[in-house]
N, CA, C and O atoms as a printed pandas DataFrame, in Angstrom:
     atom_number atom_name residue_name chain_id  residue_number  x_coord  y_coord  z_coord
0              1         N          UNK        A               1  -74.940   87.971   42.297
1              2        CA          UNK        A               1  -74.745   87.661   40.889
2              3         C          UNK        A               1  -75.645   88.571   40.048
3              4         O          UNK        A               1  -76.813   88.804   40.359
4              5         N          UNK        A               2  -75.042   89.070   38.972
5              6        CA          UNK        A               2  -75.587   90.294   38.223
6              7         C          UNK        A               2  -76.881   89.422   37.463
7              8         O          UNK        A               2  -76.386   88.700   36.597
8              9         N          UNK        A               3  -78.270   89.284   37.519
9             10        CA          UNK        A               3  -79.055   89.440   36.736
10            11         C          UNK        A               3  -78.684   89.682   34.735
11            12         O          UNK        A               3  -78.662   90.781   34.181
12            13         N          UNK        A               4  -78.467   88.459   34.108
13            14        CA          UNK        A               4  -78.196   88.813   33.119
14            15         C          UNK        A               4  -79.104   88.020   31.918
15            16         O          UNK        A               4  -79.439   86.841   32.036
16            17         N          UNK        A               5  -79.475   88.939   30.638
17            18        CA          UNK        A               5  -80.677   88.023   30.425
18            19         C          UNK        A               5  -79.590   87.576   29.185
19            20         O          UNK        A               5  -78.364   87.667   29.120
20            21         N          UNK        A               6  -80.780   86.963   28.072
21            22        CA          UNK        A               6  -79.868   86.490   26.481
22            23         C          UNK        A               6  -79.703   86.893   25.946
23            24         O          UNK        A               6  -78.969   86.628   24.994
24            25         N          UNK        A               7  -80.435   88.099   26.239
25            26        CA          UNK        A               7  -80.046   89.333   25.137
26            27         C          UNK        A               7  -78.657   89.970   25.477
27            28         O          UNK        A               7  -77.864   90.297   24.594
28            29         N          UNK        A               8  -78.422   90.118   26.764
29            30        CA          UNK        A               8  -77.289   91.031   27.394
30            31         C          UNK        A               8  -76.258   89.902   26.658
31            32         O          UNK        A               8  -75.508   90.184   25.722
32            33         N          UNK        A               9  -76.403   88.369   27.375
33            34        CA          UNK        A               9  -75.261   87.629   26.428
34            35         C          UNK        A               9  -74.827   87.856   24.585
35            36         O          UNK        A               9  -73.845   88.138   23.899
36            37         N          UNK        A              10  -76.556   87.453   24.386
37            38        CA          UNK        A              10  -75.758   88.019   22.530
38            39         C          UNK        A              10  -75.281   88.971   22.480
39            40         O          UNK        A              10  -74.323   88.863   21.714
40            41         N          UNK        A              11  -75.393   90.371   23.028
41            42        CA          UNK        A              11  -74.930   91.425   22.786
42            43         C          UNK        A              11  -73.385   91.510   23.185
43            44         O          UNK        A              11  -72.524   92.079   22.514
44            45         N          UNK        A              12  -73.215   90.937   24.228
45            46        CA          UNK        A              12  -71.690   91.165   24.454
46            47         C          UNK        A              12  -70.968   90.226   23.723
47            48         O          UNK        A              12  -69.772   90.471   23.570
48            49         N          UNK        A              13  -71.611   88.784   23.036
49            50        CA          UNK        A              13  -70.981   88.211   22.013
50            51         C          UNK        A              13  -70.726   88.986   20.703
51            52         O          UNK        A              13  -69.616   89.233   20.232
52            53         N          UNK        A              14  -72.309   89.442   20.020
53            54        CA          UNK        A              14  -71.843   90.186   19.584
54            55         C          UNK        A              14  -70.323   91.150   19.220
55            56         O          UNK        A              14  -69.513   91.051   18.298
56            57         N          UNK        A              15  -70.417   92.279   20.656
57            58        CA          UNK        A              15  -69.897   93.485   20.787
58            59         C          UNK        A              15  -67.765   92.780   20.781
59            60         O          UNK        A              15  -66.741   93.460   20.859
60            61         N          UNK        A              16  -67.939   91.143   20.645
61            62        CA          UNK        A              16  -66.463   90.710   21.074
62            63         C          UNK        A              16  -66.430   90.156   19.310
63            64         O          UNK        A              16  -65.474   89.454   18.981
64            65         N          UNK        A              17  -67.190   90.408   18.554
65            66        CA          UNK        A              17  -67.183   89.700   17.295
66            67         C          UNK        A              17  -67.001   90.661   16.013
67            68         O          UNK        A              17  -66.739   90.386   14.842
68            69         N          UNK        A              18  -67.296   92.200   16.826
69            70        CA          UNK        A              18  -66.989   93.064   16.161
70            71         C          UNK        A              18  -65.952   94.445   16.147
71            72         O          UNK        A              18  -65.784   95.480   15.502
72            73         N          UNK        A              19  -65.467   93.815   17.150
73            74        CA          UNK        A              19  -64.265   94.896   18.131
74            75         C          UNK        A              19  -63.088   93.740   17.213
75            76         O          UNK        A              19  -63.213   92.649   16.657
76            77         N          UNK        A              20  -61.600   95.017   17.527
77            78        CA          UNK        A              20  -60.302   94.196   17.553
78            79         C          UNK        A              20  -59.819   94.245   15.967
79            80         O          UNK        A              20  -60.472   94.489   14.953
80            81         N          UNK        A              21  -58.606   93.961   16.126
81            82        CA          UNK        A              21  -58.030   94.136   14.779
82            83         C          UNK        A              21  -58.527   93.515   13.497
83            84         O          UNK        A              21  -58.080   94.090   12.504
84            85         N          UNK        A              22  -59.298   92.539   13.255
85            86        CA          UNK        A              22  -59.912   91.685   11.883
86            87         C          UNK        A              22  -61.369   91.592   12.190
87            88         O          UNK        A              22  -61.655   90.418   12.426
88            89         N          UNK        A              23  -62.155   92.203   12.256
89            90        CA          UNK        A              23  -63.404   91.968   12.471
90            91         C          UNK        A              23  -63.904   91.331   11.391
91            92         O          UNK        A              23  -63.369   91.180   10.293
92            93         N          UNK        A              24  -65.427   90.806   11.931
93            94        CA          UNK        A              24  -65.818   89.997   10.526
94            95         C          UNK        A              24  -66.619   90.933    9.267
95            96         O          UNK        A              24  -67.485   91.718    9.654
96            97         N          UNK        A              25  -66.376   90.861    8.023
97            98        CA          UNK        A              25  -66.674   91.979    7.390
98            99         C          UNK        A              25  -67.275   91.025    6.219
99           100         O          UNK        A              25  -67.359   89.797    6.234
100          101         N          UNK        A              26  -67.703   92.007    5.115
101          102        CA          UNK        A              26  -69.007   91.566    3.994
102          103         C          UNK        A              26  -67.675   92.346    2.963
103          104         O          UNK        A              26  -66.912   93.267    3.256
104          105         N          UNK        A              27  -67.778   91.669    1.894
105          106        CA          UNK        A              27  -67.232   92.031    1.151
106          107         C          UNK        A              27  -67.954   92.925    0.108
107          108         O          UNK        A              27  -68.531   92.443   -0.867
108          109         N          UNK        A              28  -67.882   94.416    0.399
109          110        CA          UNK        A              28  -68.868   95.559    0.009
110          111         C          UNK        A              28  -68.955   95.598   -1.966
111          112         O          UNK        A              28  -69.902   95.951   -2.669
112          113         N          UNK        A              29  -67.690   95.131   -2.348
113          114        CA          UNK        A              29  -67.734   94.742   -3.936
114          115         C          UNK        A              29  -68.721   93.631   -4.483
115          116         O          UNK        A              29  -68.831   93.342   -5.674
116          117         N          UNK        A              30  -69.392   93.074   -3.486
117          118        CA          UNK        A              30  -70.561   92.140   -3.764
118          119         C          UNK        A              30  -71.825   92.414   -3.873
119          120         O          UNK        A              30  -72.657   91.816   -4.556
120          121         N          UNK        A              31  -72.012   93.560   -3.019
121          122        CA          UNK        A              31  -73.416   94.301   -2.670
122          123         C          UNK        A              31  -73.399   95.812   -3.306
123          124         O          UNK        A              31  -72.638   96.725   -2.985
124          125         N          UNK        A              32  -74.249   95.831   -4.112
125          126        CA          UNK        A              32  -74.460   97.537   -4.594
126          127         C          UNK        A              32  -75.321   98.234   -3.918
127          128         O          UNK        A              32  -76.546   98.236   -3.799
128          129         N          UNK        A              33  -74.156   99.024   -3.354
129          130        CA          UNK        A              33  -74.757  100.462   -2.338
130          131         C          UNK        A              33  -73.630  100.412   -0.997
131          132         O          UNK        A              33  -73.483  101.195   -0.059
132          133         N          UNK        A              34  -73.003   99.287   -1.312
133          134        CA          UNK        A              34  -72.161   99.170    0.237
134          135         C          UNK        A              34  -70.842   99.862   -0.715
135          136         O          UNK        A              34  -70.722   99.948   -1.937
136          137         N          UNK        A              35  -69.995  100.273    0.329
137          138        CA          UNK        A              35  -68.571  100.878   -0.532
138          139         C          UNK        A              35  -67.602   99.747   -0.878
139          140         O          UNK        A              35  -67.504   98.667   -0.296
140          141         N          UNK        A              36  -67.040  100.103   -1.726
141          142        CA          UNK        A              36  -65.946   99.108   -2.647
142          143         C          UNK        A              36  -64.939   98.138   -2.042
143          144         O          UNK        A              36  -63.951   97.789   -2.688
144          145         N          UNK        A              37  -65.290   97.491   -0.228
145          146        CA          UNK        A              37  -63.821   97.105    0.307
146          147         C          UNK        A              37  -64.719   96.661    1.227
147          148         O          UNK        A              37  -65.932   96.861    1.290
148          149         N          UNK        A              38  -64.008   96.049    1.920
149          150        CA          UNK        A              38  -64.419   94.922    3.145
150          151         C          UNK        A              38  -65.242   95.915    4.316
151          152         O          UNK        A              38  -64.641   96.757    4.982
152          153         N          UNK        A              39  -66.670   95.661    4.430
153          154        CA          UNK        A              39  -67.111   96.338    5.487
154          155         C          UNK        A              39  -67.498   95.959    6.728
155          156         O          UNK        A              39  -68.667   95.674    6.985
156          157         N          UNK        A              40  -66.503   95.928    7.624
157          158        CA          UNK        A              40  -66.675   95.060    9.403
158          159         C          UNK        A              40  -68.290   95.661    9.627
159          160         O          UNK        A              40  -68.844   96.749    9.475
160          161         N          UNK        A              41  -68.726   94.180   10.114
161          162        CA          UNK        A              41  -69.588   93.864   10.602
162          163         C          UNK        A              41  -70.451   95.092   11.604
163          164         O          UNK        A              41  -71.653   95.052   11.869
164          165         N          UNK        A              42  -69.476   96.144   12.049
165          166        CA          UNK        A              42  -69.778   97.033   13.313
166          167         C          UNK        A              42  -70.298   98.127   12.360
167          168         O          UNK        A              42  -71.282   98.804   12.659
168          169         N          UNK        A              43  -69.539   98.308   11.070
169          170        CA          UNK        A              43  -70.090   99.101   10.324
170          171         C          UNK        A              43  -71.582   99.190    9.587
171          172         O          UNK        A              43  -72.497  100.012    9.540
172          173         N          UNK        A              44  -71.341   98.063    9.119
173          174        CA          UNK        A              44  -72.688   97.174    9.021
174          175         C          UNK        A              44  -74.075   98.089    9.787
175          176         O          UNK        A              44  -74.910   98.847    9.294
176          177         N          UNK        A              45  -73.835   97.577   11.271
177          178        CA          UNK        A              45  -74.424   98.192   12.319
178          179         C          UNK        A              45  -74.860   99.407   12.145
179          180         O          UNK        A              45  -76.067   99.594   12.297
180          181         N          UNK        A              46  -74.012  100.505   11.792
181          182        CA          UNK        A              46  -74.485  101.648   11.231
182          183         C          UNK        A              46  -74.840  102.168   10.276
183          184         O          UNK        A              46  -75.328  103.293   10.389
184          185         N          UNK        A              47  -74.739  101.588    9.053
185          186        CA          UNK        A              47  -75.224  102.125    7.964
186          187         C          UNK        A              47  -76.493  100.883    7.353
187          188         O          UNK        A              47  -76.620  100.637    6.153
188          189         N          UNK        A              48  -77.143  100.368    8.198
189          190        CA          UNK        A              48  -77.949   99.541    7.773
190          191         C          UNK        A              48  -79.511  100.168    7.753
191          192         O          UNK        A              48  -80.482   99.747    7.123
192          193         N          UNK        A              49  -79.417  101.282    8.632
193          194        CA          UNK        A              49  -80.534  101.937    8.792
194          195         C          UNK        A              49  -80.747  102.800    8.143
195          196         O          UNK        A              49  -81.846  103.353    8.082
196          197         N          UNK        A              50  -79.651  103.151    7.442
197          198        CA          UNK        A              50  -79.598  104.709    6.311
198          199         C          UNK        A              50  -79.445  103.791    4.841
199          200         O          UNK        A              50  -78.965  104.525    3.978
200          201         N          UNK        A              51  -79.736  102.301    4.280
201          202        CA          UNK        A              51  -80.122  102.048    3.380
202          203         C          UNK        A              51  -81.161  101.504    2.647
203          204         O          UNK        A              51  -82.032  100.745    3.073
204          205         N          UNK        A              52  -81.022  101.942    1.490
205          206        CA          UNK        A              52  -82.086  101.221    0.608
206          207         C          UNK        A              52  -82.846  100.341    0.819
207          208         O          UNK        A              52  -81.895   99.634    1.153
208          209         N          UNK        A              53  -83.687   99.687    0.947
209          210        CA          UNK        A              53  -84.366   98.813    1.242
210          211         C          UNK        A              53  -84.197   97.311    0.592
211          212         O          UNK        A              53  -84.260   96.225    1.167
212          213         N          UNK        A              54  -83.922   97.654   -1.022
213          214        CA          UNK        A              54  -83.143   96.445   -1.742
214          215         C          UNK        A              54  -81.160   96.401   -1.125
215          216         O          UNK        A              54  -80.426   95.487   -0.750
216          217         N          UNK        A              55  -81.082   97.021   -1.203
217          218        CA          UNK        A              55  -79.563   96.900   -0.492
218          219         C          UNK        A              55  -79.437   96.243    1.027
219          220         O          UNK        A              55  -78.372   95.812    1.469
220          221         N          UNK        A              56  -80.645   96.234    1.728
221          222        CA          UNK        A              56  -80.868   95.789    3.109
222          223         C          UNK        A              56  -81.282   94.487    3.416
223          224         O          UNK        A              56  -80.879   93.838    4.381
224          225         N          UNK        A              57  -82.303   94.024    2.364
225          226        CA          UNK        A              57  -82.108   92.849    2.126
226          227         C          UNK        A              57  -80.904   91.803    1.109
227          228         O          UNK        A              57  -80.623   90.607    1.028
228          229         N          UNK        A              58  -80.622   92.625    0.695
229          230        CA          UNK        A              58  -79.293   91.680    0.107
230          231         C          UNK        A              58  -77.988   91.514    0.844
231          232         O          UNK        A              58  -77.037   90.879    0.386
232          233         N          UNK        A              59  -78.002   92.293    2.342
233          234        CA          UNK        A              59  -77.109   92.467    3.527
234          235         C          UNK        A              59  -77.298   91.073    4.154
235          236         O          UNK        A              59  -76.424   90.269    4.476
236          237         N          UNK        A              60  -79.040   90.937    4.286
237          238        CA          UNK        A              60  -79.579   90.425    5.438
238          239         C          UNK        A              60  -79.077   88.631    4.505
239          240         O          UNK        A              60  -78.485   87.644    4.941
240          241         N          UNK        A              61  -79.880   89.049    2.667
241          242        CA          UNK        A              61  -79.360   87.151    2.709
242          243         C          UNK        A              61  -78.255   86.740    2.659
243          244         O          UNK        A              61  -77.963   85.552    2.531
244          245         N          UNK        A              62  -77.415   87.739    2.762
245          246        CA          UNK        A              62  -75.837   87.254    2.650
246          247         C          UNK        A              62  -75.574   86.974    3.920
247          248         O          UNK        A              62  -74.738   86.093    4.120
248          249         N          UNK        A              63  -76.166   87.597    5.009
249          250        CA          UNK        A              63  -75.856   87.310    6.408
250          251         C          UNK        A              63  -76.067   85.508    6.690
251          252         O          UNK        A              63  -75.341   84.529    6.862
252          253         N          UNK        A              64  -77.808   85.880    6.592
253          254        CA          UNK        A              64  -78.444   84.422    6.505
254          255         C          UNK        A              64  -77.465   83.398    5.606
255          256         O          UNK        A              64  -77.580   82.211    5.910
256          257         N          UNK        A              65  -76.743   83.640    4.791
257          258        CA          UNK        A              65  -76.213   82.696    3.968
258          259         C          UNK        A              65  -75.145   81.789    5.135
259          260         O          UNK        A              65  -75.078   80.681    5.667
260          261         N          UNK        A              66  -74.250   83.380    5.085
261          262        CA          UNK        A              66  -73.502   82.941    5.719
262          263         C          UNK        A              66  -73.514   82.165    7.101
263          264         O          UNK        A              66  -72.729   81.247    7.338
264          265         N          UNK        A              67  -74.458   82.606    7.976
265          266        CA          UNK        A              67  -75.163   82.234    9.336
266          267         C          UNK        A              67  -75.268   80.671    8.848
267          268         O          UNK        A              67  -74.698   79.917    9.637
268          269         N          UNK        A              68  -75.776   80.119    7.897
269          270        CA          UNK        A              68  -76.082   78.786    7.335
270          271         C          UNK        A              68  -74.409   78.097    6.794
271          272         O          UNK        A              68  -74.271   77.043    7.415
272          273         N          UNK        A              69  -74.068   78.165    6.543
273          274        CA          UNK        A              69  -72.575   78.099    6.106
274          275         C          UNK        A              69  -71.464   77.774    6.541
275          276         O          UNK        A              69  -70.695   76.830    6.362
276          277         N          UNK        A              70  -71.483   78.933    7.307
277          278        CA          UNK        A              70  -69.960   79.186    7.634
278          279         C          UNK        A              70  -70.081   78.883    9.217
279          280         O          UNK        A              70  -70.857   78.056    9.698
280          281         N          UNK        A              71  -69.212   79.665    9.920
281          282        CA          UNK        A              71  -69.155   79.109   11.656
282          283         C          UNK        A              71  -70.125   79.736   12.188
283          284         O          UNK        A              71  -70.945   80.368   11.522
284          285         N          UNK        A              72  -70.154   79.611   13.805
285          286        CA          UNK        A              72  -71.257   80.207   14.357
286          287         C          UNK        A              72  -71.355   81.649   14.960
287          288         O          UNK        A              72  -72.237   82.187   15.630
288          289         N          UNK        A              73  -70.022   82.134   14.444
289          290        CA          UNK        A              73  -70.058   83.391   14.715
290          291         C          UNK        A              73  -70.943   84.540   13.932
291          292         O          UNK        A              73  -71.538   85.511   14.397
292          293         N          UNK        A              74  -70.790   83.999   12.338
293          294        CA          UNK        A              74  -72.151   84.600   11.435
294          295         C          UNK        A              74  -73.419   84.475   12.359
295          296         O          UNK        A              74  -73.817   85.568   12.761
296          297         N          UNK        A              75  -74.009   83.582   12.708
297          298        CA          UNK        A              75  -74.912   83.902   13.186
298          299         C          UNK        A              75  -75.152   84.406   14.320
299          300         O          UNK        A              75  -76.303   84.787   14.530
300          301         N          UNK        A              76  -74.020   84.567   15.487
301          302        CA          UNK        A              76  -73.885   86.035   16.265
302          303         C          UNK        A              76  -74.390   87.156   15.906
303          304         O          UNK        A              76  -75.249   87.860   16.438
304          305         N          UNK        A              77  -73.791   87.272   14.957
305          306        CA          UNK        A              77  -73.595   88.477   13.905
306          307         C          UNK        A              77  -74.978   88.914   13.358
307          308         O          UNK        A              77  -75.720   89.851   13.651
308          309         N          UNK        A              78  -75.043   88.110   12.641
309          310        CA          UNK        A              78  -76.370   88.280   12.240
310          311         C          UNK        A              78  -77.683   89.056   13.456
311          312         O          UNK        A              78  -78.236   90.152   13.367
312          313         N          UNK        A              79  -77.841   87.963   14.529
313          314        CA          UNK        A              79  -78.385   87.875   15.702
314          315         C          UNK        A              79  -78.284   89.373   16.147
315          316         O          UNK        A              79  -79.163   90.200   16.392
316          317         N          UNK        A              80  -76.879   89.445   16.169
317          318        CA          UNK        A              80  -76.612   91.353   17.405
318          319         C          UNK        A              80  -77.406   91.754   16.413
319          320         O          UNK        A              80  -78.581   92.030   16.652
320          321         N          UNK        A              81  -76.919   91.840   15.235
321          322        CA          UNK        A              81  -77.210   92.855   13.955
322          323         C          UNK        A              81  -79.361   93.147   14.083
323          324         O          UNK        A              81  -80.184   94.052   13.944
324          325         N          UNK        A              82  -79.315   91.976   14.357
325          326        CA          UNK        A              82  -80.874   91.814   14.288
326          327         C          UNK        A              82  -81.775   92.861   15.797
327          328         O          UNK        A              82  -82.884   93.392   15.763
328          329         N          UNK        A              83  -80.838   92.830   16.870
329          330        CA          UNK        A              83  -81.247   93.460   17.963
330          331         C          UNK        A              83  -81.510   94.201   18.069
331          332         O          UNK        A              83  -80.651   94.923   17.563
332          333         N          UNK        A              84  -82.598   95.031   18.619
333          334        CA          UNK        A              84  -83.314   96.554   18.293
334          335         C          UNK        A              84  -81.974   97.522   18.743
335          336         O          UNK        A              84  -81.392   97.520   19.827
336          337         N          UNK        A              85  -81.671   98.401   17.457
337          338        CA          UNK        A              85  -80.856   99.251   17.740
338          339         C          UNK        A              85  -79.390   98.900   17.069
339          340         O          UNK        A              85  -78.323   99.506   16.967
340          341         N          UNK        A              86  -79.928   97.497   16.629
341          342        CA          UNK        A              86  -78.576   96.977   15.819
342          343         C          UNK        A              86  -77.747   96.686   16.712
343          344         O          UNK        A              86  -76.688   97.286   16.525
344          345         N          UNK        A              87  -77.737   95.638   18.153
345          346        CA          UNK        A              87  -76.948   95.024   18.786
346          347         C          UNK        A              87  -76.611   96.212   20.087
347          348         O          UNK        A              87  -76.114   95.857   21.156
348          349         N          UNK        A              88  -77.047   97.925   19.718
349          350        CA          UNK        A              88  -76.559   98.952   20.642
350          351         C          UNK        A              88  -78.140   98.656   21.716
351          352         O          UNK        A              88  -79.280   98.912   21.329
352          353         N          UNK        A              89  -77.894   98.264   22.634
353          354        CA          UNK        A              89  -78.870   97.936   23.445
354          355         C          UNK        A              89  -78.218   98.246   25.028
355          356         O          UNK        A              89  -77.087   97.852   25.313
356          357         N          UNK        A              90  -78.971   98.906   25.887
357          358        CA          UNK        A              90  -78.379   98.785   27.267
358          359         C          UNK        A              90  -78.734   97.710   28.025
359          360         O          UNK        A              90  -79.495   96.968   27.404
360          361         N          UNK        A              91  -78.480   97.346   29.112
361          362        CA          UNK        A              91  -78.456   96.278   29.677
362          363         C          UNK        A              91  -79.833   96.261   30.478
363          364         O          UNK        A              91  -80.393   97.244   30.962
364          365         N          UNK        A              92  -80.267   94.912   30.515
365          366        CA          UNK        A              92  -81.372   94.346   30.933
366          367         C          UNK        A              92  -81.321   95.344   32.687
367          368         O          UNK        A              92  -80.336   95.408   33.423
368          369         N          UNK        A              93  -82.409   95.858   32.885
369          370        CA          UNK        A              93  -82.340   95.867   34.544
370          371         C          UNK        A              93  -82.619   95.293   35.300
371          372         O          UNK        A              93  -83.545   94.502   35.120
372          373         N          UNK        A              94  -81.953   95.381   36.591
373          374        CA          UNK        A              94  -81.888   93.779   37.589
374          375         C          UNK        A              94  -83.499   93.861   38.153
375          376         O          UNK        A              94  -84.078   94.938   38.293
376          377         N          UNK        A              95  -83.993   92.813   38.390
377          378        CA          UNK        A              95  -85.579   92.711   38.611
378          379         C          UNK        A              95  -85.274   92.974   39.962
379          380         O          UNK        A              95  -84.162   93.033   40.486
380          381         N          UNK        A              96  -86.257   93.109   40.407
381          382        CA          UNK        A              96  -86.385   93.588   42.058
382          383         C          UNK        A              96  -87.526   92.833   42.681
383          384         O          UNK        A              96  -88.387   92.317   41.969
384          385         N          UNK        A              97  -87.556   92.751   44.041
385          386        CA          UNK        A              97  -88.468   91.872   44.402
386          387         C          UNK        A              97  -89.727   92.307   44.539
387          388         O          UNK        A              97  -90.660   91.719   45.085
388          389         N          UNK        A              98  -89.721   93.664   43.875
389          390        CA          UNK        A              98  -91.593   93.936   43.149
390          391         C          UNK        A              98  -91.858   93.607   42.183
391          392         O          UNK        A              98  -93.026   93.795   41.842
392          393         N          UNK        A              99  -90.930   92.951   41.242
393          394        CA          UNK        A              99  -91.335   92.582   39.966
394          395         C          UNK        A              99  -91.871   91.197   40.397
395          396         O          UNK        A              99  -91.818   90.386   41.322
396          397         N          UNK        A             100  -92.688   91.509   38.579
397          398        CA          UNK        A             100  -93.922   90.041   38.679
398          399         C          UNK        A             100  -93.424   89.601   37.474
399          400         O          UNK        A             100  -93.203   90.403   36.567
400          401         N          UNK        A             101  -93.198   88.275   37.343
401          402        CA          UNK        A             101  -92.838   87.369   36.081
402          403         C          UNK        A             101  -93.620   87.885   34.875
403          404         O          UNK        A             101  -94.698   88.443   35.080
404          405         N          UNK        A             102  -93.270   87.775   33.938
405          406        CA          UNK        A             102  -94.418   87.618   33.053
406          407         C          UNK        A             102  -95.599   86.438   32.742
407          408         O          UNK        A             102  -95.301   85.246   32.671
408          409         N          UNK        A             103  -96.603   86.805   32.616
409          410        CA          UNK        A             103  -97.740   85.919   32.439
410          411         C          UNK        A             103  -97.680   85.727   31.119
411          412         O          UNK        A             103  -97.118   86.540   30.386
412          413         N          UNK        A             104  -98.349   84.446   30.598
413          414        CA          UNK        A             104  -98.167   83.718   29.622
414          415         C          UNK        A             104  -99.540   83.173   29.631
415          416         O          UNK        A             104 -100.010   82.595   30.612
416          417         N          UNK        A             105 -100.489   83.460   27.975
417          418        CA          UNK        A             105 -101.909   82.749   27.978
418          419         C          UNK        A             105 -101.466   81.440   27.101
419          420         O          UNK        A             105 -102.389   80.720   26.719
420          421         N          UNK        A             106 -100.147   81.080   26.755
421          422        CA          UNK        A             106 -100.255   79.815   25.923
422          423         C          UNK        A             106 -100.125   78.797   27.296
423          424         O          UNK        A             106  -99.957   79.045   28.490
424          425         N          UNK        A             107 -100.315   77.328   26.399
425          426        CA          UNK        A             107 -100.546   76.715   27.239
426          427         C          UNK        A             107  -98.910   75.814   27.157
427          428         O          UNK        A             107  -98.603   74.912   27.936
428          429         N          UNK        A             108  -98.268   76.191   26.333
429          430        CA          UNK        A             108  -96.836   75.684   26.204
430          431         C          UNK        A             108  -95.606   76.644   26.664
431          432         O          UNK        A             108  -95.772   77.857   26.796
432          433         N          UNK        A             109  -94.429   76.039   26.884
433          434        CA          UNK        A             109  -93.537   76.892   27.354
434          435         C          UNK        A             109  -93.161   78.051   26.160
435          436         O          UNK        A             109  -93.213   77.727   24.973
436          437         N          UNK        A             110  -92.905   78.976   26.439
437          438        CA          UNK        A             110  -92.565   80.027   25.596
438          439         C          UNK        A             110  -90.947   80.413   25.180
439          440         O          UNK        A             110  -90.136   81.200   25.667
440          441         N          UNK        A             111  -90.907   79.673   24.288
441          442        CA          UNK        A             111  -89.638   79.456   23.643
442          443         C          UNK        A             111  -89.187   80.055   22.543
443          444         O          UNK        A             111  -88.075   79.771   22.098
Protein backbone atom coordinates (compact mmCIF):
# COMPACT_ATOMS: atom_id res chain seq x y z
CA UNK A 1 0.00 0.00 0.00
CA UNK A 2 1.39 3.33 -1.30
CA UNK A 3 2.42 5.49 1.75
CA UNK A 4 0.15 8.47 1.37
CA UNK A 5 0.17 11.48 3.59
CA UNK A 6 -2.82 14.57 3.85
CA UNK A 7 -1.22 16.54 1.99
CA UNK A 8 -0.94 14.07 -1.08
CA UNK A 9 -4.91 13.61 -0.30
CA UNK A 10 -5.74 17.47 -0.39
CA UNK A 11 -3.79 17.80 -3.29
CA UNK A 12 -5.39 15.28 -5.41
CA UNK A 13 -8.76 16.66 -4.04
CA UNK A 14 -7.73 19.63 -4.87
CA UNK A 15 -6.21 18.74 -8.47
CA UNK A 16 -10.17 16.87 -9.09
CA UNK A 17 -11.79 20.35 -8.06
CA UNK A 18 -9.98 22.14 -10.54
CA UNK A 19 -9.69 19.97 -13.68
CA UNK A 20 -12.85 19.25 -16.14
CA UNK A 21 -15.30 21.18 -17.89
CA UNK A 22 -16.88 23.83 -14.99
CA UNK A 23 -14.30 24.32 -12.60
CA UNK A 24 -14.87 26.35 -9.58
CA UNK A 25 -14.09 29.97 -10.45
CA UNK A 26 -14.15 33.68 -8.63
CA UNK A 27 -15.96 35.95 -10.38
CA UNK A 28 -12.90 38.29 -11.64
CA UNK A 29 -15.59 41.46 -12.10
CA UNK A 30 -15.58 41.48 -8.26
CA UNK A 31 -11.91 41.76 -7.58
CA UNK A 32 -9.71 44.60 -9.11
CA UNK A 33 -6.67 43.27 -10.77
CA UNK A 34 -8.26 39.84 -11.67
CA UNK A 35 -9.58 39.96 -15.49
CA UNK A 36 -13.20 40.78 -16.32
CA UNK A 37 -14.85 36.97 -16.37
CA UNK A 38 -14.98 33.98 -14.31
CA UNK A 39 -11.47 32.88 -13.19
CA UNK A 40 -11.22 28.81 -12.45
CA UNK A 41 -9.81 28.23 -9.45
CA UNK A 42 -6.51 26.50 -11.33
CA UNK A 43 -5.96 29.85 -12.65
CA UNK A 44 -6.15 31.34 -9.50
CA UNK A 45 -3.18 28.99 -8.77
CA UNK A 46 -1.13 30.83 -11.12
CA UNK A 47 -1.51 34.19 -11.06
CA UNK A 48 -1.69 34.52 -7.32
CA UNK A 49 1.96 34.85 -7.01
CA UNK A 50 2.41 37.55 -9.70
CA UNK A 51 -0.17 39.80 -7.64
CA UNK A 52 -0.53 42.74 -5.78
CA UNK A 53 -0.56 42.22 -2.44
CA UNK A 54 -4.04 44.11 -1.87
CA UNK A 55 -5.50 42.05 -4.74
CA UNK A 56 -4.16 38.80 -2.86
CA UNK A 57 -5.79 39.37 0.00
CA UNK A 58 -9.08 40.20 -1.36
CA UNK A 59 -8.66 36.59 -3.33
CA UNK A 60 -7.85 35.02 -0.05
CA UNK A 61 -11.25 36.73 1.89
CA UNK A 62 -13.39 35.83 -0.76
CA UNK A 63 -11.98 32.35 -0.61
CA UNK A 64 -12.35 32.30 3.25
CA UNK A 65 -15.85 33.64 2.67
CA UNK A 66 -16.73 31.31 0.60
CA UNK A 67 -14.89 28.24 2.48
CA UNK A 68 -17.44 29.55 5.39
CA UNK A 69 -20.54 29.56 3.23
CA UNK A 70 -20.86 27.66 0.66
CA UNK A 71 -19.96 23.67 0.31
CA UNK A 72 -16.92 22.00 1.24
CA UNK A 73 -15.32 22.08 -1.79
CA UNK A 74 -14.36 26.00 -1.24
CA UNK A 75 -12.50 24.97 1.34
CA UNK A 76 -10.54 22.32 -0.71
CA UNK A 77 -9.88 25.01 -2.69
CA UNK A 78 -8.89 27.28 -0.61
CA UNK A 79 -6.67 24.53 1.31
CA UNK A 80 -4.74 23.26 -2.27
CA UNK A 81 -4.57 26.99 -3.02
CA UNK A 82 -2.89 27.46 0.38
CA UNK A 83 -0.19 24.52 -0.28
CA UNK A 84 3.37 25.51 -0.86
CA UNK A 85 3.51 25.98 -4.52
CA UNK A 86 -0.18 26.60 -4.73
CA UNK A 87 -1.48 22.93 -4.45
CA UNK A 88 1.68 22.01 -7.32
CA UNK A 89 3.42 19.80 -4.80
CA UNK A 90 5.08 16.30 -5.55
CA UNK A 91 4.26 13.49 -3.68
CA UNK A 92 5.18 12.68 -0.17
CA UNK A 93 8.14 9.95 -0.32
CA UNK A 94 7.51 6.49 0.91
CA UNK A 95 9.43 6.32 4.39
CA UNK A 96 11.78 3.54 4.55
CA UNK A 97 12.73 1.53 7.35
CA UNK A 98 15.65 4.05 8.18
CA UNK A 99 13.40 6.63 8.76
CA UNK A 100 12.78 7.95 12.32
CA UNK A 101 9.31 9.45 13.21
CA UNK A 102 9.38 12.77 14.05
CA UNK A 103 10.04 13.87 17.61
CA UNK A 104 7.76 16.09 19.28
CA UNK A 105 8.82 18.44 22.60
CA UNK A 106 5.01 19.21 23.29
CA UNK A 107 3.51 17.34 25.67
CA UNK A 108 0.11 17.03 23.60
CA UNK A 109 -0.68 15.32 20.42
CA UNK A 110 0.26 17.42 17.50
CA UNK A 111 -2.66 18.29 15.65
Amino acid sequence: MPNTSSLDVLHDAFESLIDGPCPYSIDGRTIDGLPDRPVPAGELRDLLPHLDGGVRDEIWRELVRRARTRCEAWTVIAAGLALPGGGRTTRTPPTTRHSRPATSTSSGPNR
